[in-house]
N, C-alpha and C positions, 0 to 999 in steps of 0.2 A: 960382042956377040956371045960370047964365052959365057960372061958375067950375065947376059938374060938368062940364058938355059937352065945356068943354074939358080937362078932367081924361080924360074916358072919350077922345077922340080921340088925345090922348097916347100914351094906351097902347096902343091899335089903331097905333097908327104905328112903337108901338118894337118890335111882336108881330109883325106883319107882317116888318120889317127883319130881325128878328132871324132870322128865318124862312129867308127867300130867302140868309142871309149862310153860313147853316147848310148850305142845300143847294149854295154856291156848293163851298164847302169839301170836304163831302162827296163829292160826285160828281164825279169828275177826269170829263174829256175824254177819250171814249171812245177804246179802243185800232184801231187801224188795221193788222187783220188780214185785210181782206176777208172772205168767204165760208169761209176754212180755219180750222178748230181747232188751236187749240195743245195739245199734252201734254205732262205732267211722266212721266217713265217713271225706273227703275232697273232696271239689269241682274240678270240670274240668274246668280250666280255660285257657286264652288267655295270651302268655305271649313269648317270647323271649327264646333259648334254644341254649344252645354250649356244643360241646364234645372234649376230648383231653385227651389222652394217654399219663403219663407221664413217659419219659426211661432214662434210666443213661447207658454211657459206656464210653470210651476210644477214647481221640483224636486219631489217626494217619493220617500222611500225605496221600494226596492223587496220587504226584508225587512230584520223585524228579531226583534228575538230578548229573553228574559224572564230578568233576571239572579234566577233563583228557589232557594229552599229545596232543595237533595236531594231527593228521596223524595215522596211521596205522603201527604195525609190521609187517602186512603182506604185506606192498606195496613197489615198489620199492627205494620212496623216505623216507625209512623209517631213524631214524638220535638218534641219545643218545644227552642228554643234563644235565647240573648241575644246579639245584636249586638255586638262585643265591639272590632269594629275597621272602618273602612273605608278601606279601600286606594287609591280613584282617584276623582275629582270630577266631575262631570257637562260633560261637551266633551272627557275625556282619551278620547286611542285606545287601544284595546285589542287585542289577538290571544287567538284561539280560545283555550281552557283558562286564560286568565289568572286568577291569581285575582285578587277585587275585592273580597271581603268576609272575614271572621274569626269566627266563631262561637264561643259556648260553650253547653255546654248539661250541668247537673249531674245534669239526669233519665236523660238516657242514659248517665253515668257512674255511675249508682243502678243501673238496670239492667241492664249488666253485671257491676256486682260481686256484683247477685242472682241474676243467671243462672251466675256462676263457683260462686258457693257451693252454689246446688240441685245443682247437676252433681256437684261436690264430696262431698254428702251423698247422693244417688243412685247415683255408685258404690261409696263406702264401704260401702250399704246392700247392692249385688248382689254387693261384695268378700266381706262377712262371710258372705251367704247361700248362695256358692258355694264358701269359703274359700280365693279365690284373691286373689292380690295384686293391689292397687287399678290398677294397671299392664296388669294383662292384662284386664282386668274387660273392654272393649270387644270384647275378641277372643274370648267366651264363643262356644261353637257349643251353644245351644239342645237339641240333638235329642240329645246326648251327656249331658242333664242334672246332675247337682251330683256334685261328688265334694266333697267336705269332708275338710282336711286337718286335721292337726296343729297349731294355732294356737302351741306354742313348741315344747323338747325335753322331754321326758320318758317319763314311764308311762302308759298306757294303762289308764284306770280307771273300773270301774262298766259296760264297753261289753257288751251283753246282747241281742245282736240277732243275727238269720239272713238270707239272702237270699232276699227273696221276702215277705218278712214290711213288713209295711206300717206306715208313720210317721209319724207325727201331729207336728204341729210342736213344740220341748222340747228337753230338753236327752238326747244320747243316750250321752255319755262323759265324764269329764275324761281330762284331760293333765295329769300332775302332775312337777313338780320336785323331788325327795323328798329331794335333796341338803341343804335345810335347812325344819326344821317350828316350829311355834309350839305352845306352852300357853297355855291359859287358867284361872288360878288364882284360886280366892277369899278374899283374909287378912280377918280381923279388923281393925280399926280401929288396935287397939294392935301389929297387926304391920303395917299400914303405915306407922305413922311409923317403923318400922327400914329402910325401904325408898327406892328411889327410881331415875328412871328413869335408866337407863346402866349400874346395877349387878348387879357379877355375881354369879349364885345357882348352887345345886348340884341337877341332878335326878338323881332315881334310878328306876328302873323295877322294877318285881317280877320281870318276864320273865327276866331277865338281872342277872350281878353288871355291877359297873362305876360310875359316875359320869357326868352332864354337863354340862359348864361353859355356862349360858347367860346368856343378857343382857337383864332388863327392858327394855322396847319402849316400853312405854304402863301410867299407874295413872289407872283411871279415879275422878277424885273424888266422882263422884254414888255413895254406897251403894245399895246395893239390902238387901231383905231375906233372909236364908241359912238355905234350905229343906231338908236333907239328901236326896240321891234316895231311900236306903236307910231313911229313918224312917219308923215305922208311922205317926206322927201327922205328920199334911204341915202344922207353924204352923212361926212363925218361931224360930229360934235366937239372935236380934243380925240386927246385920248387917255386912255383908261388902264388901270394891272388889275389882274384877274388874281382874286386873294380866293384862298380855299378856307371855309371855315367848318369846324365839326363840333357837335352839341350833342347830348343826349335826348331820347326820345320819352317821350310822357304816354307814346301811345296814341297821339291825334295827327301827326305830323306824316306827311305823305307826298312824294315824288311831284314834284313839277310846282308844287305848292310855291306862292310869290309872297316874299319875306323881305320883312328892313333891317339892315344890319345901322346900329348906332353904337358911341362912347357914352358912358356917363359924364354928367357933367363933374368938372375937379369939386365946384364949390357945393353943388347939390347935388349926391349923387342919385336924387329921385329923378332927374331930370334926363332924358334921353337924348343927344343930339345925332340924328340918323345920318346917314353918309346922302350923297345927291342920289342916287341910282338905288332902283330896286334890287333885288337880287333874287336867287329861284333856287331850291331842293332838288339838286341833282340827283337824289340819290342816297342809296345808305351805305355806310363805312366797310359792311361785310354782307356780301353776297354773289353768288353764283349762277353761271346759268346752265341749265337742264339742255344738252345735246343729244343730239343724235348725229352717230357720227356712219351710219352705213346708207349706202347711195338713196337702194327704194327698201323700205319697211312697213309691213302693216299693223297697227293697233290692237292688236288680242286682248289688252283689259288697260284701264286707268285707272289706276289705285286711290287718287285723291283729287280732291275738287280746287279749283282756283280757290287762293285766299286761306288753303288750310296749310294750320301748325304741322310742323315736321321734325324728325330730328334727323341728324346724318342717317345715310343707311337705309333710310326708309323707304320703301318701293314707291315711284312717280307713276310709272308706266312700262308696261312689257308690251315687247314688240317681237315678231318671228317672220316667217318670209323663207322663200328659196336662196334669198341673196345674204339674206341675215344667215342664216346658218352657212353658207357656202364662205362668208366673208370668217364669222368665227374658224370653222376648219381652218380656213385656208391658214391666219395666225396662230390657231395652235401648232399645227403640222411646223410653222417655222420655228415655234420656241422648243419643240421636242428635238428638231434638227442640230436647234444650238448647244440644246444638254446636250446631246448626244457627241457632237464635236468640243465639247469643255469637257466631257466622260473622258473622249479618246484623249484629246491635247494633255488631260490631266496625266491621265494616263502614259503618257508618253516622258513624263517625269522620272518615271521609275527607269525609265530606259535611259539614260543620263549616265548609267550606273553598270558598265560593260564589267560582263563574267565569264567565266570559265566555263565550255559547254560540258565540262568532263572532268572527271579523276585525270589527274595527267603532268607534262611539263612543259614549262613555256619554251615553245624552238624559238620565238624571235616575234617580233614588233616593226610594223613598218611604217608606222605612224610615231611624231615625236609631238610634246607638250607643248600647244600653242598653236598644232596643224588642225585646221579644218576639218571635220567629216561629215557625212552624213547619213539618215539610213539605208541598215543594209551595210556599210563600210568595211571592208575586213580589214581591220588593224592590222592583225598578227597570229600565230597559229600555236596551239597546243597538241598534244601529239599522245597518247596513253600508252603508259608502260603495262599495265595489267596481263595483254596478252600481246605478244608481238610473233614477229613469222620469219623466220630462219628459212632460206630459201637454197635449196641447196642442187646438187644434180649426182644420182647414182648410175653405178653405170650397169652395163649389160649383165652383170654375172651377177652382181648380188642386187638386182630389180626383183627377183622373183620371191627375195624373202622381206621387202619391206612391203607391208601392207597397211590400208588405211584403216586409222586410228590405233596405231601401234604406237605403244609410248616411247620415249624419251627423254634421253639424260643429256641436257644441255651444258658444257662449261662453255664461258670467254676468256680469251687471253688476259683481261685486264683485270678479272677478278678469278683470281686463283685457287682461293680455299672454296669456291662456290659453286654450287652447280643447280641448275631448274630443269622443272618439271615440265614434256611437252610428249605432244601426240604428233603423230603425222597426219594432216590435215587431208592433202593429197598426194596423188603419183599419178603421174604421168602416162599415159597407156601408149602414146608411142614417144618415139628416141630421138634426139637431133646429132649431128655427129660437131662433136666438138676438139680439138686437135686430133683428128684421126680417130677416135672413140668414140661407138655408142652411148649418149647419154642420156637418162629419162629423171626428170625433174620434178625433183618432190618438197611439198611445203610442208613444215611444220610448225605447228602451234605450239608458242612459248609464252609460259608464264612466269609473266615479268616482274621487275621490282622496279621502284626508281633508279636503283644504280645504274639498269642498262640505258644504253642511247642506241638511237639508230645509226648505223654503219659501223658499229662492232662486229671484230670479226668471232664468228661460232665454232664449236665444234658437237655435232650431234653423234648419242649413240643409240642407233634405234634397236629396240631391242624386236627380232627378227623370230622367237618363239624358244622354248625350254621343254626339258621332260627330263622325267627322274626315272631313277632306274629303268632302263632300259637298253635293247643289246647296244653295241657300240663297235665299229672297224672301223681298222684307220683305214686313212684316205689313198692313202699308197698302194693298197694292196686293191684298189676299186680300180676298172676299165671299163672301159663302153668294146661289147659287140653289138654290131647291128643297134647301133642308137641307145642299145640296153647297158644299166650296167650289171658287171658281174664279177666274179672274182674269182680265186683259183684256190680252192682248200686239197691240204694235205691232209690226205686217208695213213689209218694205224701201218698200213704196209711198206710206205714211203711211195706211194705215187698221190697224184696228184687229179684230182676235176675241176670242171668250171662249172660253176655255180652262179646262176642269176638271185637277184637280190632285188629287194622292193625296198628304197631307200626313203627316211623321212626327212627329219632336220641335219645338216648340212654344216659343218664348221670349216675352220683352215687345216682343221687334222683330223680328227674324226665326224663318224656320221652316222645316223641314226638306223638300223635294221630292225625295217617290220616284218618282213620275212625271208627266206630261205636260206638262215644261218641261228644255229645254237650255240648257246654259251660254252665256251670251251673251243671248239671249231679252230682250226689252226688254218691261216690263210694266209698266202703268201705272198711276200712284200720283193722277193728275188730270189735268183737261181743262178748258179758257178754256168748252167748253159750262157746266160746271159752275157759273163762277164770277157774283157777283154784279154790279151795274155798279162798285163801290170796289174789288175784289178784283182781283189778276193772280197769275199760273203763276208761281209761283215753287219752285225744287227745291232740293235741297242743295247749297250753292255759289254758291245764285242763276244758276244759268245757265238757260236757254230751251234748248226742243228742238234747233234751227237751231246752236247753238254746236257747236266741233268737239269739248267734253267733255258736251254734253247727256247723256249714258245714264243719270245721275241717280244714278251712284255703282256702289261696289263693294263686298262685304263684309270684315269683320275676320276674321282669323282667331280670335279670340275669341266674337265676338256677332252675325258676319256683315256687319257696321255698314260701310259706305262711310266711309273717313277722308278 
């Protein structure tokens, strides 16, 4: 029991001590000012002043651009292609129209050579039907309707028509070559093994004396059975091969004409020996015939008469009609639509050939060599460094000095010695509260180079406005009454006023006076009223009012700052 008491009196003794040793320490010996206040004051002076907001945020791009397919799915020239090559790697820079990818595509090489062929088979069709050459066919004038020419040189034959007289679609003339014709003879069996093709036989005509030498063409081996025209009983006789013989024409020789085909004899060759059967002039070796190929057509003029000489090309007969011109339109309208889809399909060749929409760099590819696509497709994405947007959030106190298109010094962490040129794009006009702080968010425009990428981190310093010479108090000796601010100058006497102030540009230590203070003006930054009993006046420089440099300083011309 002994042993507490004196334990607890212990420590009341060292609690006490420790106490009194604490306040000896603390509390200096009062200052021996009498009844007068001391003040710390700095002068009002002339000097140079700049303000700047400094903000940190997050490159990202300001555009970017879709390294995609040509063309459109939704358009009719729409076309699939295989990835055949890629040119540039995801981080390389590129420039606008580069190209970056290689395509093939065998669908749209299918259809142009379907769309060449229909064209092809479309004019031949309005060539034949207006008998003009495939060449001019595009150059048809409709309202002029068909003239139909002379499809080679020759005769004019069978043509039996007037003008005015109306025509059904068919055949309305030939054109014949009559310079050399053909027969069609029927031997027996036992006279075609005397025979064979290349060899020469003898015709003779009834019409006419004379002889002529012609020349087996073709012996058809399938017999047929051999019916005389001229018998009364129509059975067979045997039967017969149908040989084709071709001769030259002297000029008298004419279609249907009945003719005997014979050998010379071996031992006399004056001698004829004729085959059993007659034979008959089918025909000549070269000839065409004169159509018309549109439904109903009427006769507007007949250029030549049965029986006349022609040469290719020559006008037979022109024909016009509602139907005749309706039918021309209607095949030109289709050969225009095919140029037209060979224009685009051609054209869609060039798009084969995927480019850069922009100055910029590859972010990435989503398409590999060998994958399918089609128009419209977007591969992969390019992104422009020229201008990008630093996006960042200022807060309440220094919003009022960032204002739109206020330039800026941009560095990044990752490039050190470097810094870009940007503007403040915008600012925010109201706050969002972001860890307990008002914050209002401002973009700025950055001009960029290739080295930056997006999601670098920024450091922005906007610059907030400057003025040269002009007055200048530090910030310490400024207070708000009534919302105003104002400050307190020391008079030649040693007292002191309050003084309202009309303040401009704003730093972290000085700031701008436009009016109600003069250079020189001594204002006050503290006073001995102020201070506590440990505390004393002390200014920059440590000097006291009473010293012959008291005014408490002067401004930089940088920051306004007393050196």
């Amino acid at each position: 029991m002994v042993q507490r008491i004196l334990m607890t009196i212990l420590v009341l003794v060292i609690v006490v001590g420790g106490g009194y040793y604490a306040y000896q320490e603390l509390m200096p010996p009062e200052l021996d000012t009498g009844s007068e206040i001391v003040y710390a004051t700095k002068e009002v002076t002339r000097g140079d002043i700049s303000v700047g907001v400094e903000v940190t945020g997050r490159l990202d791009t300001s555009n970017s651009g879709a390294l995609r397919v040509a063309g459109s799915y939704r358009s009719g020239g729409s076309f699939q292609a295989i990835i055949d090559e890629i040119l540039v790697e995801e981080g390389d820079v590129v420039k606008q129209g580069q190209v970056v990818a290689l395509l093939s595509s065998p669908d749209l090489l299918t259809k142009i050579e379907k769309a060449e062929e229909d064209l092809k088979t479309k004019r031949k069709q309005l060539s034949d039907m207006c008998r003009v050459p495939v060449e001019e066919v595009d150059e048809l004038n409709p309202s002029r309707g068909i003239t139909i020419t002379a499809p080679i040189d020759g005769i004019v034959s069978d043509l039996d028509i007037e003008e005015g007289e109306e025509l059904k679609r068919g055949t309305i003339a030939r054109i014949v070559d009559n310079s050399r014709f053909k027969v069609e003879a029927r031997l027996f069996e036992r006279e075609v093994e005397k025979v064979k093709e290349g060899q020469t036989v003898v015709l003779t005509f009834p019409y006419f004396n004379g002889e002529y030498e012609a020349t087996i063409t073709k012996i058809n081996q399938n017999r047929i059975p051999y019916i005389p025209e001229e018998a009364e009983e129509k059975f067979a006789k045997g039967f017969v091969h149908v040989v084709t013989i071709e001769a030259d024409n002297m000029g008298l020789v004419q279609r249907d004409m009945e003719v005997r085909v014979g050998l010379r004899n071996e031992n006399d060759k004056s001698i004829v020996q004729n085959f059993s059967n007659a034979a008959k002039v089918k025909g000549f070796i070269k000839e065409d015939k004169v159509i018309n190929t549109v439904e109903e057509a009427v006769v507007t003029e007949v250029h030549v008469d049965d029986m006349a000489a022609v040469k290719k090309g020559d006008p037979i007969v022109t024909m016009s009609g509602e139907d005749t011109q309706k039918e021309i339109e209607n095949k030109l309208e289709e050969i225009q639509e095919l140029k037209t889809d060979i224009r685009e399909l051609t054209a869609q060749l060039e798009k084969l050939e995927v480019k850069a929409p922009m100055d910029g760099i590859v972010a990435r590819f989503y398409s590999d060599i060998g994958e399918e696509v089609g128009s419209g497709d977007w591969m992969g994405t390019v992104y422009t460094v020229k201008d990008m947007r630093l996006r960042t959030y200022v807060d309440d106190i220094d919003v009022l000095h960032v204002k739109q298109g206020a330039p800026v010094r941009v560095v990044v962490d990752a490039l050190v010695d470097k810094s870009f040129e940007g503007t403040v794009e915008k600012v925010e006009t109201t706050g969002e509260e972001r860890n307990g702080i008002s914050k209002f968010e401002a973009i700025i425009k950055v001009t960029g180079s290739s080295e930056l990428r997006p999601g670098m981190q920024g450091k922005g310093f906007i610059d907030a406005g400057s003025a040269e010479n002009v007055l200048l108090v530090v910030q310490e000796a400024i207070f708000e009454d009534d919302g105003k601010p104002m400050v307190e100058v020391l008079k030649d006497d040693g007292t002191t006023k309050i003084v309202p102030v009309k303040l401009g540009l704003m730093n972290d230590r000085v700031a701008e006076v436009e009016s109600g203070l003069e250079e020189g003006d001594k204002v006050v930054t503290g006073s001995s009223a102020d201070l506590l009993p440990s505390q004393s006046i002390k200014n920059e420089g440590g000097l006291l009012p009473d010293t012959p440099d008291g005014n408490g300083g002067g401004s930089d011309p940088q920051n306004g700052d007393k050196k």
